[in-house]
KOLGU-4560 file (N, C-alpha, C; in nm, 3 decimals, padded with zeros to 5 digits):
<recs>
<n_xx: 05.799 n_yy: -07.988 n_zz: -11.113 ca_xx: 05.749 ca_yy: -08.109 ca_zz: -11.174 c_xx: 05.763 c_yy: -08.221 c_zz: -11.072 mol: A seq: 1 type: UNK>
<n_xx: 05.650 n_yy: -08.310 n_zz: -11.034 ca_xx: 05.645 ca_yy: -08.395 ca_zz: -10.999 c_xx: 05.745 c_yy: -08.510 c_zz: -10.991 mol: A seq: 2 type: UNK>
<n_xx: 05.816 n_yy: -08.597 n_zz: -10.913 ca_xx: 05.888 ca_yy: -08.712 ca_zz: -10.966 c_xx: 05.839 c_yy: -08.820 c_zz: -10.991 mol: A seq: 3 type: UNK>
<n_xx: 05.898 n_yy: -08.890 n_zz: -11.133 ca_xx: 05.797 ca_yy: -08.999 ca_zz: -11.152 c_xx: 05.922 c_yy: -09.112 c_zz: -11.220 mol: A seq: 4 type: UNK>
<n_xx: 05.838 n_yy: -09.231 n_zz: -11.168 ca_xx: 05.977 ca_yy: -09.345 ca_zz: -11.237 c_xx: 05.948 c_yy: -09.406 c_zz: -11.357 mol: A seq: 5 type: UNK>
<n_xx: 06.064 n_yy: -09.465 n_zz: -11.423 ca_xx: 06.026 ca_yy: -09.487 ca_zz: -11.610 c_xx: 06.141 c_yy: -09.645 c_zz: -11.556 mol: A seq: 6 type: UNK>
<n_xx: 06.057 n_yy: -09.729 n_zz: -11.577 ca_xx: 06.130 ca_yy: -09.841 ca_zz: -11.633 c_xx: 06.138 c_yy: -09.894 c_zz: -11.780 mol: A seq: 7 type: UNK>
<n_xx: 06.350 n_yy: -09.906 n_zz: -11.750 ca_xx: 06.379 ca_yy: -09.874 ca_zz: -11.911 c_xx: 06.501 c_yy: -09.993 c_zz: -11.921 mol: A seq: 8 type: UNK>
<n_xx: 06.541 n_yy: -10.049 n_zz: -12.005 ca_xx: 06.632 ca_yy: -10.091 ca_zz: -12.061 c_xx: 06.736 c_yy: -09.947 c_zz: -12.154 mol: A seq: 9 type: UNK>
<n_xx: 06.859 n_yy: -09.921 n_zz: -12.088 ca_xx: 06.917 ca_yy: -09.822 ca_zz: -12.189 c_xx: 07.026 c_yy: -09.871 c_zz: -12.252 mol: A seq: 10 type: UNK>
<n_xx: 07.036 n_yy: -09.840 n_zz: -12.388 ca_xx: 07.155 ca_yy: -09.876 ca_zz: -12.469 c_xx: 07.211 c_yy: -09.791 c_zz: -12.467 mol: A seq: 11 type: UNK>
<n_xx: 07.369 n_yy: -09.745 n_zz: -12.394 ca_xx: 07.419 ca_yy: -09.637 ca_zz: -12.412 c_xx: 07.547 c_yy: -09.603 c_zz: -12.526 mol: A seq: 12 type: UNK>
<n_xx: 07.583 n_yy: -09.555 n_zz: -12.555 ca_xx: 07.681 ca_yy: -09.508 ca_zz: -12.601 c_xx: 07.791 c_yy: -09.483 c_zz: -12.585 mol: A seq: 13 type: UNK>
<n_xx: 07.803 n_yy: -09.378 n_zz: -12.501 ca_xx: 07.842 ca_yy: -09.358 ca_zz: -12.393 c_xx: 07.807 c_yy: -09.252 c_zz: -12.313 mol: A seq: 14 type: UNK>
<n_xx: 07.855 n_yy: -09.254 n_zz: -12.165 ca_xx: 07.777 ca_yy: -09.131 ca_zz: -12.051 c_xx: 07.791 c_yy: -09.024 c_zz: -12.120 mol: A seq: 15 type: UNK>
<n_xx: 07.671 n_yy: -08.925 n_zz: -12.115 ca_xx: 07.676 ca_yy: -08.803 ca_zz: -12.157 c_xx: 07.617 c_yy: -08.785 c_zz: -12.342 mol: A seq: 16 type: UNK>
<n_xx: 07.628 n_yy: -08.886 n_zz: -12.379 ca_xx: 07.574 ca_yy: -08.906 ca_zz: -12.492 c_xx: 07.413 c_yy: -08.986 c_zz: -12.540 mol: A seq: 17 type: UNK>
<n_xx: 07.379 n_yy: -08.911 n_zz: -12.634 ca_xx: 07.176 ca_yy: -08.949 ca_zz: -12.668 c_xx: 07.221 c_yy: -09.133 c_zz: -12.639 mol: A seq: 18 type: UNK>
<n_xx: 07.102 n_yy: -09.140 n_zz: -12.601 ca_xx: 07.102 ca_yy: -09.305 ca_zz: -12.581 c_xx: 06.937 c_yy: -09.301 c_zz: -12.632 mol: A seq: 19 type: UNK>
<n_xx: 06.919 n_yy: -09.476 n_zz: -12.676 ca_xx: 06.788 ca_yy: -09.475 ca_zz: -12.762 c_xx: 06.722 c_yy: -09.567 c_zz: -12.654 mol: A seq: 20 type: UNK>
<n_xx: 06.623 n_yy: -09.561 n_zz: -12.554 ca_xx: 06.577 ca_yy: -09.650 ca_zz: -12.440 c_xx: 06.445 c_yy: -09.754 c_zz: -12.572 mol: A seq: 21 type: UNK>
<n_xx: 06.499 n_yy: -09.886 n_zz: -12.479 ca_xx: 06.400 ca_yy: -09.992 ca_zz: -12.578 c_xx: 06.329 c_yy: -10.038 c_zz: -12.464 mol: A seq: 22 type: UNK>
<n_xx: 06.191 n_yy: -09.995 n_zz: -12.457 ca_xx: 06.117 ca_yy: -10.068 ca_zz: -12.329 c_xx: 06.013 c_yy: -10.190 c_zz: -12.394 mol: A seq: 23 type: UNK>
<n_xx: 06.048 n_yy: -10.273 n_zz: -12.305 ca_xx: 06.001 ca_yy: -10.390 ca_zz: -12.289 c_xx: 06.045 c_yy: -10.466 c_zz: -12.459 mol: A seq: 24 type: UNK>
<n_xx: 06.113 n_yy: -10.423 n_zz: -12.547 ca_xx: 06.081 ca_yy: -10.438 ca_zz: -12.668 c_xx: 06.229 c_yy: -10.540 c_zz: -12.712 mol: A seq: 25 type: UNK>
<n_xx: 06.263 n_yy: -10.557 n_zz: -12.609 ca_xx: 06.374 ca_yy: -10.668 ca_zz: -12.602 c_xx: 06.346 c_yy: -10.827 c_zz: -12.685 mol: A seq: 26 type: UNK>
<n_xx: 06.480 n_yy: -10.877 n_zz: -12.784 ca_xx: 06.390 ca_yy: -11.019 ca_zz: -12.828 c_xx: 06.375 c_yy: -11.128 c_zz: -12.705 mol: A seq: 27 type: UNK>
<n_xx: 06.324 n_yy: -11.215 n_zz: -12.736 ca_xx: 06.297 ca_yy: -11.302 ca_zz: -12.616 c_xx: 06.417 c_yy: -11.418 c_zz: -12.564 mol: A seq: 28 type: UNK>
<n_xx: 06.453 n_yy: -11.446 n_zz: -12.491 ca_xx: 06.572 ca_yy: -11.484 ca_zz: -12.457 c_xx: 06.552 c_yy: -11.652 c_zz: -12.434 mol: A seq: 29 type: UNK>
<n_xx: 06.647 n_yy: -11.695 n_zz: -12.399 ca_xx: 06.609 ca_yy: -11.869 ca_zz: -12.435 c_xx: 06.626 c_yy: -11.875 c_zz: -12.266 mol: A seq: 30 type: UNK>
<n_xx: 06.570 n_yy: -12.018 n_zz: -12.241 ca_xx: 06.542 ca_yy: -12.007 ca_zz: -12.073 c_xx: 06.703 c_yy: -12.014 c_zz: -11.982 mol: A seq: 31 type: UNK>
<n_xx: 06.827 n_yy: -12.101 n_zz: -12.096 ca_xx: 06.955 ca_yy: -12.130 ca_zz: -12.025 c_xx: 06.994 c_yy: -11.941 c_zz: -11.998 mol: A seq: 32 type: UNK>
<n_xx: 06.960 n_yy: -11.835 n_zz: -12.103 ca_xx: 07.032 ca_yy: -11.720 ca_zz: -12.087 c_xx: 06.936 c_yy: -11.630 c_zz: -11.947 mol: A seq: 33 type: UNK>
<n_xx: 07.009 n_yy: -11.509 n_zz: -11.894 ca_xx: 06.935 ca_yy: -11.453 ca_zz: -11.776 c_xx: 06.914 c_yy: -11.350 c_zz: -11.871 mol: A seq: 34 type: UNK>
<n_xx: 06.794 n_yy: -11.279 n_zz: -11.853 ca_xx: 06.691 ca_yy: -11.206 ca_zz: -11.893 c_xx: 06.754 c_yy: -11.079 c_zz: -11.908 mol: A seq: 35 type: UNK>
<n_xx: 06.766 n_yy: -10.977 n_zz: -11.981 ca_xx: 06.861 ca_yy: -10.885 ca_zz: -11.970 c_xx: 06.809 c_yy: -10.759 c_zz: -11.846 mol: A seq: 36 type: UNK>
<n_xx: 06.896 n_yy: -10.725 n_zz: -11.801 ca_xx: 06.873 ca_yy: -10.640 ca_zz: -11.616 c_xx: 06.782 c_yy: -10.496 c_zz: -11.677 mol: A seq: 37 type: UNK>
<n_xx: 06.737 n_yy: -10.502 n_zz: -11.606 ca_xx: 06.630 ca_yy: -10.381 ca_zz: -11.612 c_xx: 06.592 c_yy: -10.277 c_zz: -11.489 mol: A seq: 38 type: UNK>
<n_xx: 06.638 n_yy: -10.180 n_zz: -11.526 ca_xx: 06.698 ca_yy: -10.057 ca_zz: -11.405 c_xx: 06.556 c_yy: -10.024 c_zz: -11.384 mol: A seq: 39 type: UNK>
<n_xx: 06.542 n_yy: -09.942 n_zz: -11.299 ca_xx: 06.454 ca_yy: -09.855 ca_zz: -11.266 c_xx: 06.477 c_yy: -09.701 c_zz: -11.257 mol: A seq: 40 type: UNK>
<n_xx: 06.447 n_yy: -09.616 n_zz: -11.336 ca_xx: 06.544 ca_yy: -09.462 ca_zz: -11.284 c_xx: 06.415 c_yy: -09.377 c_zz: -11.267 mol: A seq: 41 type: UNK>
<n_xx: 06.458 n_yy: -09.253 n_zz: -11.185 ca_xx: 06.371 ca_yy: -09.186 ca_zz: -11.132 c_xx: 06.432 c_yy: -09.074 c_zz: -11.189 mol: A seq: 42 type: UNK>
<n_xx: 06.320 n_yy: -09.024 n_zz: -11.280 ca_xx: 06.350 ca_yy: -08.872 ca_zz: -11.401 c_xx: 06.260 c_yy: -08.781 c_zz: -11.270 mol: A seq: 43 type: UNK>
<n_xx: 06.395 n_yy: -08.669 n_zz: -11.253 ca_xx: 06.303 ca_yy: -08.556 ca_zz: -11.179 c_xx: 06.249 c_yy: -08.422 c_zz: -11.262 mol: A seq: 44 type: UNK>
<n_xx: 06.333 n_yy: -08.430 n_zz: -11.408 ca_xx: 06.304 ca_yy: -08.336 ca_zz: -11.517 c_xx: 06.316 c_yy: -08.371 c_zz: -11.610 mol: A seq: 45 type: UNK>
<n_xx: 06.219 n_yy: -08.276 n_zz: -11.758 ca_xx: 06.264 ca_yy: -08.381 ca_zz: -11.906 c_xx: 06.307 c_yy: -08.210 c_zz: -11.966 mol: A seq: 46 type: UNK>
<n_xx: 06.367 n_yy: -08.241 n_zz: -12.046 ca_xx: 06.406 ca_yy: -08.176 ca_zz: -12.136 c_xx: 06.374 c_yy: -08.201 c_zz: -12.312 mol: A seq: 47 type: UNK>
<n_xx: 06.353 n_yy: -08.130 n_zz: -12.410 ca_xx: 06.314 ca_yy: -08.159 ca_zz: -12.506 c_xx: 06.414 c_yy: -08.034 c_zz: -12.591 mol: A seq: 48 type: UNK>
<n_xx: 06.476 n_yy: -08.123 n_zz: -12.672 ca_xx: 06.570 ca_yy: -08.050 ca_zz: -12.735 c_xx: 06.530 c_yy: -08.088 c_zz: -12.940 mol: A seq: 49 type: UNK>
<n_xx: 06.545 n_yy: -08.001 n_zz: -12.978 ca_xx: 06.571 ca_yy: -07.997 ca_zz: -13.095 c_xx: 06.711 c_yy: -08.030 c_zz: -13.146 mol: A seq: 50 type: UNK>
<n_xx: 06.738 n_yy: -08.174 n_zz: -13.306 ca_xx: 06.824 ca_yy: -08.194 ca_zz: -13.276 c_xx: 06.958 c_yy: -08.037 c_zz: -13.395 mol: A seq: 51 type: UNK>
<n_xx: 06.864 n_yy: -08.015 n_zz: -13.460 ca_xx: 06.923 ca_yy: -07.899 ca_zz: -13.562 c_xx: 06.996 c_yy: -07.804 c_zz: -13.445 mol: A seq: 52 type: UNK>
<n_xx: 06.939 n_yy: -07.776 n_zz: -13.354 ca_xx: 06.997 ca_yy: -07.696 ca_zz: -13.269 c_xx: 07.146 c_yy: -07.746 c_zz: -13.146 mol: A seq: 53 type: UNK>
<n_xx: 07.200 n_yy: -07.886 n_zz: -13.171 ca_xx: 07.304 ca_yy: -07.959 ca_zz: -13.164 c_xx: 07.422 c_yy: -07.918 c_zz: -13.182 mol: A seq: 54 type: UNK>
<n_xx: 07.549 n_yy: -07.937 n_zz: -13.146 ca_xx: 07.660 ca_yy: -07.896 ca_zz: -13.205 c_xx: 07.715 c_yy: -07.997 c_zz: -13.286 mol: A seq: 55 type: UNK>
<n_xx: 07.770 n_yy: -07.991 n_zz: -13.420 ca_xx: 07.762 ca_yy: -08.065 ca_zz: -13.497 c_xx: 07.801 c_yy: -08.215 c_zz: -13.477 mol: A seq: 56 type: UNK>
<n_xx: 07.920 n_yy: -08.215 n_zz: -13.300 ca_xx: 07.966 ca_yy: -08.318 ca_zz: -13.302 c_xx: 07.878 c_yy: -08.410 c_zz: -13.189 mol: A seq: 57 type: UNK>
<n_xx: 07.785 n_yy: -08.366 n_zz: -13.172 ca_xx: 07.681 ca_yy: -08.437 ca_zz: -13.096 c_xx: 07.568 c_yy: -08.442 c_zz: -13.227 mol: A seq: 58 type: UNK>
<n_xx: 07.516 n_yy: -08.384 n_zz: -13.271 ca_xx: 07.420 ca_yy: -08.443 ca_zz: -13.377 c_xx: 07.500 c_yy: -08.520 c_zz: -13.469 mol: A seq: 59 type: UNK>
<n_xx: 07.597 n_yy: -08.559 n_zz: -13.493 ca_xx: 07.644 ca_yy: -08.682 ca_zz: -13.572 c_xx: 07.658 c_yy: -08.793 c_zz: -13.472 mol: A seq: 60 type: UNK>
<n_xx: 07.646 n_yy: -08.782 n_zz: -13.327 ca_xx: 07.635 ca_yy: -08.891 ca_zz: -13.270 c_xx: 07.507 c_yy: -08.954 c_zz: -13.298 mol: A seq: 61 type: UNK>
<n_xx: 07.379 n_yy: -08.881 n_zz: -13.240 ca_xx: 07.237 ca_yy: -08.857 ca_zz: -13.263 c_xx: 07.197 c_yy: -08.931 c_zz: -13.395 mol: A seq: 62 type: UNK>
<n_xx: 07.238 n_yy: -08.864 n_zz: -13.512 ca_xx: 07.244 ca_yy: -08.931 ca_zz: -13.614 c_xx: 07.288 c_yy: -09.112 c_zz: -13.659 mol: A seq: 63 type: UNK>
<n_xx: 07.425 n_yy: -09.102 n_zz: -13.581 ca_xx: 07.413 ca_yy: -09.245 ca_zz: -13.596 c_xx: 07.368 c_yy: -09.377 c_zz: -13.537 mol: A seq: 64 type: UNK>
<n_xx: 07.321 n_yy: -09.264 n_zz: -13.411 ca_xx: 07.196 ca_yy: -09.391 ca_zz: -13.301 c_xx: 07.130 c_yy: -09.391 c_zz: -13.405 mol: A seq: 65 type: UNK>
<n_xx: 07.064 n_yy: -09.332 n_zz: -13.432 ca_xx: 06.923 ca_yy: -09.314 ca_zz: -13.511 c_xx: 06.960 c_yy: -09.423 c_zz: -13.635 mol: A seq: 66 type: UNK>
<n_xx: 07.052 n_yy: -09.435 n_zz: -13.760 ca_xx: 07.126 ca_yy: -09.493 ca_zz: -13.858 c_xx: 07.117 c_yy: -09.673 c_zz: -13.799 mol: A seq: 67 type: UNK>
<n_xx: 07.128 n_yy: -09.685 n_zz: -13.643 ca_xx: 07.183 ca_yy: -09.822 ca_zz: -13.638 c_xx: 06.997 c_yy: -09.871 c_zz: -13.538 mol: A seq: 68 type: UNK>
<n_xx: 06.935 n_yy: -09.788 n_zz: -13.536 ca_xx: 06.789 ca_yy: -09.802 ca_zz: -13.476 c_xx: 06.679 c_yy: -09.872 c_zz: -13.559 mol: A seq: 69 type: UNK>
<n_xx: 06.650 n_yy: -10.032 n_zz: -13.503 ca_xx: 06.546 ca_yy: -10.035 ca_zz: -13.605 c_xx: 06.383 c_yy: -09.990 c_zz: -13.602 mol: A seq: 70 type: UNK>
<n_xx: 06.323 n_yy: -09.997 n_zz: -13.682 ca_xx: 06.207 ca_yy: -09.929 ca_zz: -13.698 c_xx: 06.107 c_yy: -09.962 c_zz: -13.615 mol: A seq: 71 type: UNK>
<n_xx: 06.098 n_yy: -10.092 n_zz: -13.565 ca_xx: 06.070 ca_yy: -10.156 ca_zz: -13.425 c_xx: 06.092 c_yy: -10.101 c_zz: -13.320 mol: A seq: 72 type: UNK>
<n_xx: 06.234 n_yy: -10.047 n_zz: -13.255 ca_xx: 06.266 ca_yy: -10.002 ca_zz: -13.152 c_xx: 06.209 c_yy: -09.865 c_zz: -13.174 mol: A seq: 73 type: UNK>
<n_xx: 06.216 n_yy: -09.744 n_zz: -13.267 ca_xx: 06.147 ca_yy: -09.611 ca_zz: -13.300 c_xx: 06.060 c_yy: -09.697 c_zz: -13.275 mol: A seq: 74 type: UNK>
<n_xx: 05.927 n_yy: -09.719 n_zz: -13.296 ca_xx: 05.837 ca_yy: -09.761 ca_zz: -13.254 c_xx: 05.791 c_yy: -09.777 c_zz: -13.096 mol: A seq: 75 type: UNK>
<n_xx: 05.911 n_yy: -09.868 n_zz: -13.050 ca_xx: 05.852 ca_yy: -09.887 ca_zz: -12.860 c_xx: 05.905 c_yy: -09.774 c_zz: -12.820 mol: A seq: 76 type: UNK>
<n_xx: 06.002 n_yy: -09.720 n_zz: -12.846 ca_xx: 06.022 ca_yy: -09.593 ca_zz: -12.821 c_xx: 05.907 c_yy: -09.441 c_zz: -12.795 mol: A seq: 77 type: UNK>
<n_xx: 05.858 n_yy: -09.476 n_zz: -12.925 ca_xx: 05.747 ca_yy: -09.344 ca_zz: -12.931 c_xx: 05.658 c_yy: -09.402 c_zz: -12.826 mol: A seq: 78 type: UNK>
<n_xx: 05.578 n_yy: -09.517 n_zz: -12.856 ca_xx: 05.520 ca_yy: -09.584 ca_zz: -12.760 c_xx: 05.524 c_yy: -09.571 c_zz: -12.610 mol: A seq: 79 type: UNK>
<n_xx: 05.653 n_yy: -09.584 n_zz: -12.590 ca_xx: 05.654 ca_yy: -09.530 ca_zz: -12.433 c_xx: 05.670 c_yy: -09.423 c_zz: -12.411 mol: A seq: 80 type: UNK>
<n_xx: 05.676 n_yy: -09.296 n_zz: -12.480 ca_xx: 05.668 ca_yy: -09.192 ca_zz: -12.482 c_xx: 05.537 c_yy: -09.136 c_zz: -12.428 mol: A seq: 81 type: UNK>
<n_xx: 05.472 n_yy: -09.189 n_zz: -12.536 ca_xx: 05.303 ca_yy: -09.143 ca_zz: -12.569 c_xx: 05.239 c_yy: -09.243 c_zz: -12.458 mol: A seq: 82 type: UNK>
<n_xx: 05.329 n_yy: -09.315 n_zz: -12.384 ca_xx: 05.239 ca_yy: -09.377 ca_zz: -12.250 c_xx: 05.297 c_yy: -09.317 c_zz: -12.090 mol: A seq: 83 type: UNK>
<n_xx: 05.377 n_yy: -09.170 n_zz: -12.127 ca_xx: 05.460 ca_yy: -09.170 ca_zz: -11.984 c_xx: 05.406 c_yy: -08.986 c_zz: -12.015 mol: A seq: 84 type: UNK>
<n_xx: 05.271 n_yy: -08.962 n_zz: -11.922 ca_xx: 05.176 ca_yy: -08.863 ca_zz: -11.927 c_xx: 05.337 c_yy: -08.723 c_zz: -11.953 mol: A seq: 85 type: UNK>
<n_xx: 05.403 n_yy: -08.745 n_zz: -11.878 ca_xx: 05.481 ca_yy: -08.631 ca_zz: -11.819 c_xx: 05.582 c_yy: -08.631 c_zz: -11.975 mol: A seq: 86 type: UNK>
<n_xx: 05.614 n_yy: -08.683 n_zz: -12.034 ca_xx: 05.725 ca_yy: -08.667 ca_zz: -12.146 c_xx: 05.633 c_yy: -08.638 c_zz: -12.288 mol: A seq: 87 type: UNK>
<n_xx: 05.509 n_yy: -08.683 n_zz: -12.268 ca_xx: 05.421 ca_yy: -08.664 ca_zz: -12.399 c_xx: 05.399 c_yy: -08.470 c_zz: -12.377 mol: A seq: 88 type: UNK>
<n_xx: 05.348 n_yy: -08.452 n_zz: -12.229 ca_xx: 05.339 ca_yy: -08.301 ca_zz: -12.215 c_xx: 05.457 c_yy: -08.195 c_zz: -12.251 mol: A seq: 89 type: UNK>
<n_xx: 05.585 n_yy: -08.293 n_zz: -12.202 ca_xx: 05.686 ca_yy: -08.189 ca_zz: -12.259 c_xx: 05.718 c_yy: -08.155 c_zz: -12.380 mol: A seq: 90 type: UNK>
<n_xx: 05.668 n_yy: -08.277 n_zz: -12.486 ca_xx: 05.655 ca_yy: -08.306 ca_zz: -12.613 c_xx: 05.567 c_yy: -08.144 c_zz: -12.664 mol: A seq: 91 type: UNK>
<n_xx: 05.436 n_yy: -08.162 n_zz: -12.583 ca_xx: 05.345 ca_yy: -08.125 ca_zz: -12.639 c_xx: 05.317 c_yy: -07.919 c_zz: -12.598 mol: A seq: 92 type: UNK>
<n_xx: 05.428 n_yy: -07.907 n_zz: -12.528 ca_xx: 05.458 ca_yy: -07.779 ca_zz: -12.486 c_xx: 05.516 c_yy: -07.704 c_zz: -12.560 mol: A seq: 93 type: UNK>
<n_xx: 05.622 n_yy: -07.775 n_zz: -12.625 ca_xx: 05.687 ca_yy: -07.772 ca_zz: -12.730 c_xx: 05.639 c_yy: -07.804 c_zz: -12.912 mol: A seq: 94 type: UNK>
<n_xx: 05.546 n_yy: -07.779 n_zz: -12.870 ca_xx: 05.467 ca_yy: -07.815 ca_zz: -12.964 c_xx: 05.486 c_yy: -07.866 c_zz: -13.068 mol: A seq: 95 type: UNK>
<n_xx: 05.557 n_yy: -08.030 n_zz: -13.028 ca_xx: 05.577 ca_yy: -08.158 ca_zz: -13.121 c_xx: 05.523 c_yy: -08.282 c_zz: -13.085 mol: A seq: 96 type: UNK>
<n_xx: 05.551 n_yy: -08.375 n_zz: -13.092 ca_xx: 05.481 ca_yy: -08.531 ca_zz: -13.043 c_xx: 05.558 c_yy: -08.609 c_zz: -13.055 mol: A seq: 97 type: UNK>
<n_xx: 05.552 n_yy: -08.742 n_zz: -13.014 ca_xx: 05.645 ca_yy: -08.879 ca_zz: -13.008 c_xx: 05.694 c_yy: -08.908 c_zz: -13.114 mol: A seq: 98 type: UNK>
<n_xx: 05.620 n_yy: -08.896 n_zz: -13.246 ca_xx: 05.675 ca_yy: -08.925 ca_zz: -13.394 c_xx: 05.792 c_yy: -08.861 c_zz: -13.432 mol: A seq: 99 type: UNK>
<n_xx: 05.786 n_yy: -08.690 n_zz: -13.344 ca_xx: 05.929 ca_yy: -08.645 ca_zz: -13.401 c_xx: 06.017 c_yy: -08.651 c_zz: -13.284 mol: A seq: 100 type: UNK>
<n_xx: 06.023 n_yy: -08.778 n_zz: -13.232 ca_xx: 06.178 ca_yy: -08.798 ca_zz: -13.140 c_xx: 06.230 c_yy: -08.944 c_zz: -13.219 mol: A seq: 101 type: UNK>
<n_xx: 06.347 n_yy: -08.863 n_zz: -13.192 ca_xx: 06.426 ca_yy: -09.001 ca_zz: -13.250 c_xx: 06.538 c_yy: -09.059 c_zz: -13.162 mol: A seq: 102 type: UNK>
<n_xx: 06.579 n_yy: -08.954 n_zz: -13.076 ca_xx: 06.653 ca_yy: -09.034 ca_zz: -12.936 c_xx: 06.620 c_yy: -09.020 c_zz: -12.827 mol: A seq: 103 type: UNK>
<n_xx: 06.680 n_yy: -09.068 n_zz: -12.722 ca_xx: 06.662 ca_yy: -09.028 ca_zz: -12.584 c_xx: 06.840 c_yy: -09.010 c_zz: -12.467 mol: A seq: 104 type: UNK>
<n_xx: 06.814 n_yy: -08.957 n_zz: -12.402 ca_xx: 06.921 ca_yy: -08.976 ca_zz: -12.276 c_xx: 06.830 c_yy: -08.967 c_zz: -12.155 mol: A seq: 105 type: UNK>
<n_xx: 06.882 n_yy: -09.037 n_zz: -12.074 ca_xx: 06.865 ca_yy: -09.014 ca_zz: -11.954 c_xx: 06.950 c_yy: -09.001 c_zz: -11.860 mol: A seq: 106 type: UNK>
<n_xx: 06.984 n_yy: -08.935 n_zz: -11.771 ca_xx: 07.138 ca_yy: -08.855 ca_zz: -11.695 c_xx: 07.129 c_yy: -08.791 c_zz: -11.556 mol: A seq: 107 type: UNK>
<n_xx: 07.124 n_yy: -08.843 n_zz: -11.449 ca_xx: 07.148 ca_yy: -08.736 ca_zz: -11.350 c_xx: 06.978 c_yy: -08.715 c_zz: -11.307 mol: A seq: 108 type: UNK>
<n_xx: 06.873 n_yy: -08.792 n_zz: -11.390 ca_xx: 06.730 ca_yy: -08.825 ca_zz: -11.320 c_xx: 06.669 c_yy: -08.632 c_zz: -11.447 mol: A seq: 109 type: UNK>
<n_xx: 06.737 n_yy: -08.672 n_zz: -11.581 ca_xx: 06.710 ca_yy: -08.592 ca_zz: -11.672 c_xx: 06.653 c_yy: -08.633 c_zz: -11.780 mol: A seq: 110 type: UNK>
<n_xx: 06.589 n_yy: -08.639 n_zz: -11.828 ca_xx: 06.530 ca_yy: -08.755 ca_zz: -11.932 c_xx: 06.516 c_yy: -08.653 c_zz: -12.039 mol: A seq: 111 type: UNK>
<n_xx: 06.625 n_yy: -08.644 n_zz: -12.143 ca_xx: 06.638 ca_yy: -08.516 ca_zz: -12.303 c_xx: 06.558 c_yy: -08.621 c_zz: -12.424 mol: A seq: 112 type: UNK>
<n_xx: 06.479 n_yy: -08.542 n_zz: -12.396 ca_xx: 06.422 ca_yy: -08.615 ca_zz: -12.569 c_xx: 06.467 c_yy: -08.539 c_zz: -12.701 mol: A seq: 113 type: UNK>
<n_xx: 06.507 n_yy: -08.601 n_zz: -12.822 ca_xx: 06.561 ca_yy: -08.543 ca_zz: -12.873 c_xx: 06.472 c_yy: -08.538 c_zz: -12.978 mol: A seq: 114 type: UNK>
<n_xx: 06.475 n_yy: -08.459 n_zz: -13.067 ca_xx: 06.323 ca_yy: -08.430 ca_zz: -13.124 c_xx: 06.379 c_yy: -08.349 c_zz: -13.333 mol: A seq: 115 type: UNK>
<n_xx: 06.345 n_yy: -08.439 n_zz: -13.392 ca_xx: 06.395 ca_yy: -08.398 ca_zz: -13.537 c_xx: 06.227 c_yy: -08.297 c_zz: -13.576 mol: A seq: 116 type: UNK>
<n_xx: 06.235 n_yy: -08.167 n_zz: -13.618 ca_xx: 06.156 ca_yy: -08.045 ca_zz: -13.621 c_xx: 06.115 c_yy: -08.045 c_zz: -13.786 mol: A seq: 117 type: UNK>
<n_xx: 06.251 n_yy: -08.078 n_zz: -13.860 ca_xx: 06.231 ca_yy: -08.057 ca_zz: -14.000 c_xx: 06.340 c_yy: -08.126 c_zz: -14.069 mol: A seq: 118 type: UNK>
</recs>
């Protein structure tokens, strides 16, 4: 697979754990505050995981990103999904789509989409 770069704002959790990326979908900041920092990472592979297939103490993490996510952010979320050719294909190999992810990580230039099946 090709390498390709994803500019993201990530909210983490912590390392090693689903993180929910909010692109561009940040509220707007007043001119005294600085703009919040915005990385650049270079994903050399994606992964697409189902989250039923989790061990229980990572899908209750998963779960409660998802619990504290508003419907806005799912939204820019899928959005940049369904605009980043290479993560919609892995989606679509797997034969699901942007609607059924509900988290993300990115790790080590790994980008896991995490993907609710049923």
């Amino acid at each position: 697979m090709r390498i390709f770069t994803a500019s993201v704002i990530v909210a983490a959790i912590s390392l090693g754990t689903p993180a929910l990326v909010q692109a561009q979908g940040a509220p707007a900041q007043s001119e005294a505050q600085t703009p919040p920092a915005q990385s650049t990472t270079v994903i050399r592979s994606i992964q697409v995981v189902d989250v039923k297939d989790l061990t229980p103490a990572v899908r209750s993490k998963v779960d409660d990103i998802v619990a504290q996510t508003t419907e806005e952010e799912m939204q820019s979320l899928r959005k940049s999904i369904e605009a980043t050719p290479e993560a919609a294909s892995a989606l679509k190999a797997k034969g699901l789509n942007s609607s059924q992810v509900v988290a993300i990580n990115i790790a080590d230039g790994v980008l896991t989409l995490f993907a609710k099946t049923a």
